[in-house]
C-alpha positions in Angstrom: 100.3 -41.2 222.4 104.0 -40.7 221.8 107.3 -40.8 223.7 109.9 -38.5 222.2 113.8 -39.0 222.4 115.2 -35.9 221.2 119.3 -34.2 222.2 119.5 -30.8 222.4 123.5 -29.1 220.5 124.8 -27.2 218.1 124.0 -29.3 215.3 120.3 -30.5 216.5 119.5 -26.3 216.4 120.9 -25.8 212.9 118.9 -26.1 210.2 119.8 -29.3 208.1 120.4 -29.7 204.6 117.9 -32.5 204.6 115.7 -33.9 207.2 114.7 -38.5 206.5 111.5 -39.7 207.9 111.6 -43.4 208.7 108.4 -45.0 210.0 109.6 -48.2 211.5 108.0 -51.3 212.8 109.7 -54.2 214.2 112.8 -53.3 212.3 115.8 -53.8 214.8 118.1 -56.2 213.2 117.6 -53.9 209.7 118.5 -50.4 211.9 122.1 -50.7 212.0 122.9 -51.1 208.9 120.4 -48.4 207.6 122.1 -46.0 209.6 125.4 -46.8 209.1 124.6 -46.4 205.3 122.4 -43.3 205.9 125.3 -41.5 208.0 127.6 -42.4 204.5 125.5 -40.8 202.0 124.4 -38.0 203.9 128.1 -36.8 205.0 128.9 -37.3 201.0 126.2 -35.6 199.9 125.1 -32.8 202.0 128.8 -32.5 203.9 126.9 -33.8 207.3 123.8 -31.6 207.4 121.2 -33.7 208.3 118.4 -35.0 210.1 117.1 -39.0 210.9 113.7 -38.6 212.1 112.6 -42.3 213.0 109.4 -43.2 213.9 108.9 -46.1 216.0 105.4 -47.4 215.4 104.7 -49.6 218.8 108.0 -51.8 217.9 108.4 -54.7 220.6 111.7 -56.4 219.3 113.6 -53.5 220.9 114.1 -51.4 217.9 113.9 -48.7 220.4 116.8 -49.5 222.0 118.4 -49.9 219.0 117.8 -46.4 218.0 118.7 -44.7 221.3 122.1 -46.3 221.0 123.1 -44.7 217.5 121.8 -41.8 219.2 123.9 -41.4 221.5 126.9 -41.3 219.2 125.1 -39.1 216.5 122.9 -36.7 217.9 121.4 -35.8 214.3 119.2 -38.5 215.0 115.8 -37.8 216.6 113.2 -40.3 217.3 109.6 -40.6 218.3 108.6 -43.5 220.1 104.5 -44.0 219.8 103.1 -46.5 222.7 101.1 -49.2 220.4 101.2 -49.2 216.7 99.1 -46.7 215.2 99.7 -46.9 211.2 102.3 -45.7 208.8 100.2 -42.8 208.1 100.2 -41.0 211.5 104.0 -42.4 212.2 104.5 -40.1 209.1 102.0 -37.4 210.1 104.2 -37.3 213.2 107.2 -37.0 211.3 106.0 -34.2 208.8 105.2 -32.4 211.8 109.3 -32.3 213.0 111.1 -31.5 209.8 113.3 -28.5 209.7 115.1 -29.2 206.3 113.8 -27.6 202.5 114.2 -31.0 201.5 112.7 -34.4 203.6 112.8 -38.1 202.6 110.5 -40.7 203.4 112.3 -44.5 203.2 111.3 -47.6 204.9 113.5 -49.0 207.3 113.6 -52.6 206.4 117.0 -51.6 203.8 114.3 -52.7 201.0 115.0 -49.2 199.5 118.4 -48.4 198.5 119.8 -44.7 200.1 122.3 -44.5 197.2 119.2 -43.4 194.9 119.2 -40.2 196.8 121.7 -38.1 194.8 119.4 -39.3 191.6 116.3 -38.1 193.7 117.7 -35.0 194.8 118.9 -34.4 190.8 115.3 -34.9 189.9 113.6 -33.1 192.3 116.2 -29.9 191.1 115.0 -30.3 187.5 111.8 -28.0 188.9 109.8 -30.7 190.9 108.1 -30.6 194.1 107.8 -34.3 194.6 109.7 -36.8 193.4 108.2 -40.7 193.9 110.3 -43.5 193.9 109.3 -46.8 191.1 110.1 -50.1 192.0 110.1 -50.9 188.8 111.9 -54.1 189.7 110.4 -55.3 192.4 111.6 -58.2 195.0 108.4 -59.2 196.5 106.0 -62.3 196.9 103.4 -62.4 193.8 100.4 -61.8 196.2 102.0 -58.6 197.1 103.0 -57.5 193.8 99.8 -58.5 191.8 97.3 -56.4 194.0 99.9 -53.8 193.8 99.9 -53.5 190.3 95.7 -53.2 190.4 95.9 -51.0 193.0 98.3 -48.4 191.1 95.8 -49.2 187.9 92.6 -48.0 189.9 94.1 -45.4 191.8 96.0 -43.8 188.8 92.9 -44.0 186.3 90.8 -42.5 189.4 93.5 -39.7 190.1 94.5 -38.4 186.8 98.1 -38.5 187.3 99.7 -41.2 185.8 102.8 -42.9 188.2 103.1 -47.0 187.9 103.9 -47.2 191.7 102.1 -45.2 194.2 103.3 -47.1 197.1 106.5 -46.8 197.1 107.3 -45.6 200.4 110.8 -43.7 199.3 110.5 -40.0 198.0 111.7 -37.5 198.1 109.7 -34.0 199.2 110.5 -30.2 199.2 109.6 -28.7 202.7 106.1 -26.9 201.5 104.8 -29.9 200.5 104.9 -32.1 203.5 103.9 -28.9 205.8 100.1 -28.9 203.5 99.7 -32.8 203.1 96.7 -33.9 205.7 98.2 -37.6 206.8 96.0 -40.2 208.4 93.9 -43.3 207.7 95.7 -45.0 205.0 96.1 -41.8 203.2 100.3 -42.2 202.7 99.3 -44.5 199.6 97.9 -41.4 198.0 100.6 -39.0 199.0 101.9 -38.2 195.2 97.6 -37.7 194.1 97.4 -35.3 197.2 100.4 -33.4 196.5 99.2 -33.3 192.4 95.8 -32.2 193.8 97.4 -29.5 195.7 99.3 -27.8 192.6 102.4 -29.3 193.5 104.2 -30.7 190.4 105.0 -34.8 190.8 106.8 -37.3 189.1 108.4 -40.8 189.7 111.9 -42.1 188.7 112.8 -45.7 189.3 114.5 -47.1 192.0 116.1 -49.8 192.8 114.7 -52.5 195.0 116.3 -55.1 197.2 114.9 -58.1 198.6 113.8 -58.3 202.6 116.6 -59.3 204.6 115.0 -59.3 207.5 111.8 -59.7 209.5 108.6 -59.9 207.2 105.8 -57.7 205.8 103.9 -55.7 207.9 101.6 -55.4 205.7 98.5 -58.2 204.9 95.3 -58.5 202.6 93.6 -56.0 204.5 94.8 -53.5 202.9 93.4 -53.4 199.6 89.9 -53.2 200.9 91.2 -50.0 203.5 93.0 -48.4 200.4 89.7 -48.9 198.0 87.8 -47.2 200.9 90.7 -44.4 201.4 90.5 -43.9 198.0 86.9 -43.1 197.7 88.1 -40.5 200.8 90.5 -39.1 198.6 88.5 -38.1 195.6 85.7 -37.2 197.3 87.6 -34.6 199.7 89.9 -33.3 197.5 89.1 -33.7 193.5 85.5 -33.0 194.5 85.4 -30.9 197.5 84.4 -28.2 196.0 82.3 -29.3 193.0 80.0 -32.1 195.2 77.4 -32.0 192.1 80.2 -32.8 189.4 80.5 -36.4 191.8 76.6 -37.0 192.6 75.7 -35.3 189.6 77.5 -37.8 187.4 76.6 -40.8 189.0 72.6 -40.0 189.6 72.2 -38.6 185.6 73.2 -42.0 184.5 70.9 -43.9 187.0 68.0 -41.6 185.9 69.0 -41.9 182.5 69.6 -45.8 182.8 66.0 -46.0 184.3 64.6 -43.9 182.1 65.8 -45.9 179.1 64.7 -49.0 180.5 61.2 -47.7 181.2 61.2 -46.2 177.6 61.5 -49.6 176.2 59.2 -50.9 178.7 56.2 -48.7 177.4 57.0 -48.8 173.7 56.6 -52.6 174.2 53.5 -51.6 175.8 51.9 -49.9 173.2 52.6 -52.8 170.6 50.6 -54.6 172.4 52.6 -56.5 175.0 50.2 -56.0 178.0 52.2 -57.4 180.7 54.2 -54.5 182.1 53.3 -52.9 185.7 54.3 -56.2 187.6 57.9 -57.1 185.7 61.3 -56.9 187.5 62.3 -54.9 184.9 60.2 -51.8 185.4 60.6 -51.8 189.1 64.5 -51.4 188.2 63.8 -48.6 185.8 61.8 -46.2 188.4 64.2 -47.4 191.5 67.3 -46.2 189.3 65.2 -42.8 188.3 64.3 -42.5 192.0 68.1 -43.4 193.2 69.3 -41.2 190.0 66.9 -38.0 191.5 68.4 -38.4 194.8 71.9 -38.5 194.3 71.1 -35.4 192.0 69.5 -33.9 195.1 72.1 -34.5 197.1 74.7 -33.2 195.1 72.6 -29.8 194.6 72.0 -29.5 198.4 76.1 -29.8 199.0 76.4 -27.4 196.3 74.3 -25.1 198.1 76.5 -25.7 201.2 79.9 -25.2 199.7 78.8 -21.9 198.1 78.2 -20.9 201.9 81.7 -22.1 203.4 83.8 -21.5 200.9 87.2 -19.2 201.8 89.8 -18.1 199.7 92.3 -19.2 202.5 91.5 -23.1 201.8 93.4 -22.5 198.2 96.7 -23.3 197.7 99.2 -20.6 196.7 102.3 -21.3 195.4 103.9 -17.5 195.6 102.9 -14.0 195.9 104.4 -10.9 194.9 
């Protein structure tokens, strides 16, 4: 799956201040001024204790390369090299996986997002967060990117319950615990902040600034709002209902049965005025399908009641300390 370019010293063994997860794709002419930038802030800020993590997603423009030269002059940085490109979810998986530091940051590596934000994200994040999201709130992007962004954060904060305007944004900023518990794949890094919220972790945003792409072009195309509808329908089924199934089916097939019912109410109280033309109209057959649909889904979510009951462990809860 993976090729791994990693130096063994002194400073590689200590444990950083702050360990950066960058997925990359394609991203070669945007690298050396990242790092360059990067290795600025980071000396300021945490005095040199750090960690690059890059992940090279199936790059062919020789990003690679790119990476294993800057490596050889700082050996902080550390980079995982997958063979084809396999999404910006399991380049970050992968990345989660290798952090040492209490604190990790996720950026992108086209200099889109601005490292100076850090010290503001790290300021947050000490006010008593666990997760701090970044907001573009000014964002430099083509209208068909930002217009489906903008539904997308609608949908997905309405559906979540916590309320962020940018979702996302690929730069935040993460306390150690949090990354280590987040399950990573799919499309699932959209949802990171609603995971973490899910989890007990407490999240907020803060905006960020936002620069235009300097180089290369969007990896990212029209696909993705029909993968992130159907990653979100994941989400809330595995984690805001995983353990109440009937709250989900329950819901839904009460108001089919009770949309049915309705219709078929009406149905026969025409009936007994006197309109006799009732077992043959489309609008019956609707009333008992959605009481049929409605007893089903009712069904089902009973039946996965029953099979929670039977699995569930104290161990899947999350526990923030013990004493």
């Amino acid at each position: 799956m993976l090729d791994q370019q990693e130096q063994s010293s002194e400073t590689q063994q200590a444990t950083p201040a702050v360990s950066l997860v960058i997925p990359l794709l394609n991203e070669a002419e945007s690298l050396p001024e990242l790092i360059r930038r990067l290795q600025k802030q980071l000396t300021e800020l945490f005095d040199g204790s750090y960690e690059l993590i890059f992940i090279d997603d199936g790059s062919n423009d020789g990003s690679f390369d790119v990476l294993c030269s800057h490596q050889q002059q700082d050996p902080r940085i550390r980079i995982v090299r997958f063979r084809r490109n396999y999404g910006k979810s399991a380049a970050l998986s992968v990345g989660f996986e290798r952090v040492r530091a209490p604190i990790v940051v996720t950026m992108d590596a086209d200099l889109q997002d601005d490292p100076d934000e850090i010290p503001r994200m790290l300021e947050k994040l000490e006010e008593g967060y666990d997760l701090v999201s970044g907001w573009k709130k000014k964002r430099h992007d083509p209208w068909h990117k930002t217009m489906p962004s903008r539904l997308f954060n609608a949908v997905t904060s309405a559906a979540s319950g916590i309320r962020l305007h940018d979702f996302n944004c690929g730069f935040k900023m993460y306390r150690r615990e949090v990354v280590k518990e987040l399950k990573v794949y799919g499309e699932m890094h959209r949802y990171l902040p609603a995971l973490a919220h899910w989890q007990g972790f407490r999240v907020t945003e803060m905006p960020v600034r936002h620069h235009p792409r300097r180089f290369g072009v969007s990896k990212f195309g029209l696909s993705r709002l029909v993968k992130g509808y159907l990653d979100l329908m994941t989400v809330l089924v595995t984690t805001r209902y995983l353990k109440r199934p009937l709250h989900l089916f329950g819901t839904v097939g009460s108001i089919f049965g009770l949309a049915g019912f309705g219709i078929n109410l009406y149905l026969s109280i025409e009936w007994y005025l006197g309109n006799t033309y009732f077992s043959n109209r489309p609008l019956a057959l609707l009333g008992v399908l959605l009481i049929i649909v409605g007893i089903q889904l009712v069904s089902m979510g009973l039946i996965s009641e029953l099979m929670v009951r039977n699995s569930i462990n104290n161990d899947q809860y999350s526990i923030r300390d013990e004493s």
